[in-house]
C-alpha positions as CSV (number, residue, x, y, z in Angstrom):
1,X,10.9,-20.8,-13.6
2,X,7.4,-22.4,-14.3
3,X,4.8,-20.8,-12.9
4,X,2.4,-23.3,-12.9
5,X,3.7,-25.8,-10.3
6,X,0.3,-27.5,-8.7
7,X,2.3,-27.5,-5.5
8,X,-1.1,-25.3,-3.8
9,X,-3.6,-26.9,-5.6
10,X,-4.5,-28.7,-1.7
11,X,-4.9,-25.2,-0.4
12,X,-1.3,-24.7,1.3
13,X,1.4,-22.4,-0.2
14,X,5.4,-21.5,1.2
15,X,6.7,-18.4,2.7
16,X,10.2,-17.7,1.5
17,X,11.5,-19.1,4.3
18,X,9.8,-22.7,3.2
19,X,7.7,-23.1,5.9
20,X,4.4,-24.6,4.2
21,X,0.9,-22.7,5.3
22,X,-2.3,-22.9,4.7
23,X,-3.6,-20.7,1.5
24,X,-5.8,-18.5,4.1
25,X,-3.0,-17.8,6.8
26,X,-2.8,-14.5,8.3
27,X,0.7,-13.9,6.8
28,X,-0.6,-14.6,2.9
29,X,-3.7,-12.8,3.3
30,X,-1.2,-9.8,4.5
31,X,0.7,-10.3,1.3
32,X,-2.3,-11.0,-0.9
33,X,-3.9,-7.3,0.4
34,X,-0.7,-5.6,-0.5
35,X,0.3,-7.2,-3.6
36,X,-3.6,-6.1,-4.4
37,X,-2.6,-2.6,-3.6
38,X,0.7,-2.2,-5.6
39,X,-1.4,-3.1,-8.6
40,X,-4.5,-0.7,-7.5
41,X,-1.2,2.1,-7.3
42,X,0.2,1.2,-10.6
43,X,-3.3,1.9,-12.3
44,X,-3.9,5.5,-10.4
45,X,-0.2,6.0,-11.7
46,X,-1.5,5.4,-15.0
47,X,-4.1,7.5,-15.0
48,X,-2.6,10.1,-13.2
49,X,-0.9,13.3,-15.5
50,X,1.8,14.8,-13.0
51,X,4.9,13.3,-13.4
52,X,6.1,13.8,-9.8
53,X,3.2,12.2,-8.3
54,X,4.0,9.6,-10.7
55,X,7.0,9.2,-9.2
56,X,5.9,9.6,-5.5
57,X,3.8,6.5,-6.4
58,X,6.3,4.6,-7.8
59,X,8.3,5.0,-4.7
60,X,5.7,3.7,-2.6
61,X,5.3,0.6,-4.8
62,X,9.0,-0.7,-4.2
63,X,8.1,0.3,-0.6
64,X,5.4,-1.8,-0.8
65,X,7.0,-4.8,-2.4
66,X,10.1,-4.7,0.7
67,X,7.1,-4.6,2.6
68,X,5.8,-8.1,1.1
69,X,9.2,-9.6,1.2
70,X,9.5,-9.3,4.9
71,X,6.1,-10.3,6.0
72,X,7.1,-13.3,3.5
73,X,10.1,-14.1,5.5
74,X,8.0,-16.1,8.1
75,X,9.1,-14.0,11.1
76,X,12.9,-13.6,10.4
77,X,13.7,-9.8,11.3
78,X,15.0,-8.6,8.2
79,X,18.5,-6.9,7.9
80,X,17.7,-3.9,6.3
81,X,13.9,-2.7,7.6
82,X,11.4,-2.3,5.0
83,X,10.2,1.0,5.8
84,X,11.3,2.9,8.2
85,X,10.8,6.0,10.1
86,X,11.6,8.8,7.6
87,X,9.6,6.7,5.1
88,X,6.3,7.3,7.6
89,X,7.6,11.1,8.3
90,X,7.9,11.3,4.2
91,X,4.0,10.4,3.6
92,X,3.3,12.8,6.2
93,X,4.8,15.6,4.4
94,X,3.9,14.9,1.2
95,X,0.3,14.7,2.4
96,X,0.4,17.6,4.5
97,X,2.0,19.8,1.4
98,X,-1.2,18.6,-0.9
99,X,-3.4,19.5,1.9
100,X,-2.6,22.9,2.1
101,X,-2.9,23.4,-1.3
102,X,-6.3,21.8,-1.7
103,X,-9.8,22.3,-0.1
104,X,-10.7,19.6,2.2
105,X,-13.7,18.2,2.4
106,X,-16.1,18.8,5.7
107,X,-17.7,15.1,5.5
108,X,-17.9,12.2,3.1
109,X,-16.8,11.6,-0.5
110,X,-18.5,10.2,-3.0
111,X,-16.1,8.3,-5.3
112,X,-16.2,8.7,-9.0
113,X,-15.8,12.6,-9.9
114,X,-12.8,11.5,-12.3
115,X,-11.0,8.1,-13.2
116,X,-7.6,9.0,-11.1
117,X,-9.5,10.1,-8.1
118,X,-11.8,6.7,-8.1
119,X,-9.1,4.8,-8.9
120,X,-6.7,6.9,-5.9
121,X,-10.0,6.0,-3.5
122,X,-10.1,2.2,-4.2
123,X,-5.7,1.9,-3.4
124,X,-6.5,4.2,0.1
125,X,-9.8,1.2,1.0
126,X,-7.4,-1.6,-0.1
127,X,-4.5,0.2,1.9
128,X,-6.5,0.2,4.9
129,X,-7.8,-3.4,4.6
130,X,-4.0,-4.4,3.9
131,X,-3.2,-2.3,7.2
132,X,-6.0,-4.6,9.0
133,X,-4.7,-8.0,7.5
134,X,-1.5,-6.8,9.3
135,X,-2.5,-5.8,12.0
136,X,-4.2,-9.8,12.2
137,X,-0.6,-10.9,11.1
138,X,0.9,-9.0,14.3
139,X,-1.2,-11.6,16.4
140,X,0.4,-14.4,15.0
141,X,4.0,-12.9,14.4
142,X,6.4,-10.0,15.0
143,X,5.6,-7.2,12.4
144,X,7.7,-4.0,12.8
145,X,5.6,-1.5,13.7
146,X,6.9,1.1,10.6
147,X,5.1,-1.3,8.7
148,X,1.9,-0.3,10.0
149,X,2.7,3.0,10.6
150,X,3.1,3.1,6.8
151,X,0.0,1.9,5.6
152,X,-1.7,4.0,8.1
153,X,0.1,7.4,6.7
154,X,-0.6,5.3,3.0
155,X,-4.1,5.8,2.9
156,X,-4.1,8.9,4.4
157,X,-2.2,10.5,1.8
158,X,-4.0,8.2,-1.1
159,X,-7.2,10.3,0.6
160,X,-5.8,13.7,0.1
161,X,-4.6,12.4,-3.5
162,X,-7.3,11.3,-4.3
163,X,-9.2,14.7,-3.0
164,X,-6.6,16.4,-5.5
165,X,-7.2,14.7,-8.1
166,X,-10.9,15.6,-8.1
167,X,-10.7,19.6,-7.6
168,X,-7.6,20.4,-9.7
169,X,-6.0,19.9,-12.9
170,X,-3.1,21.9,-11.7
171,X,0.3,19.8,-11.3
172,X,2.1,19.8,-8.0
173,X,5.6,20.0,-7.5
174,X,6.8,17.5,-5.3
């Protein structure tokens, strides 16, 4: 496989379907915002000690990458969902559990109090603009709506991560 083709050098690219779009289409920006994500996740899982959160990331990246293969499929309902319900119900828990272990804050975080916490804040602002190019996407074509419930729940638990990661060094069994 070569992956330097020239085939989008004019600006137009193909969903796995084959169906040729422009570069700036509401399906590839969709893909382009999550594909950006998975790789903001894979450098707070880097950073990050605990293993289990480790883990609780990785999960979320395959997630995320069933995710891009059905937006990908121009439309097509896909046979097995992406996400689906208990996925959204499991980011709920997981978030609450880390909640009500960890202070909250009353108003607004400044970013930057460690490098896994910044990096945890940059995935939940690229989860939400992901969630918004999806959103646009829904517009234009039928997106299943645990896909958005998903990234909603997503940066709402990368949020009280990210909180975590700033006021304890303590690992958390999950």
């Amino acid at each position: 496989m070569r992956i330097t083709t020239r085939s989008g050098d004019g600006g137009r690219t193909r969903l796995c379907g084959g169906k040729a779009v422009s570069k700036c289409d509401p399906c590839i920006k969709a893909q382009g915002a999550i594909d950006e994500l998975i790789s903001f996740l894979g450098l707070a899982k880097a950073k990050i000690k605990d293993r289990s959160v480790k883990k609780k990331i990785a999960l979320i990246q395959r997630d995320l990458f069933k995710v891009i293969g059905c937006i990908s499929s121009g439309g097509r309902k896909a046979a097995i969902p992406p996400v689906k319900n208990c996925d959204v119900k499991m980011l709920e828990q997981f978030g609450d559990l880390m909640e009500g272990r960890v202070h909250m804050p009353s108003g607004f975080i400044v970013p930057g109090v460690n490098e896994s916490s910044a990096v945890l804040h940059v995935a939940r602002t690229v989860a939400r603009r992901a969630e918004c190019c999806v959103v646009e996407l829904g517009r234009k074509a039928k997106v299943d709506p645990c896909i958005l419930a998903y990234l909603n729940r997503l940066s709402d638990f990368l949020f009280v991560l990210a909180v975590r990661e700033e006021r304890t060094s303590d690992p958390l069994k999950i």
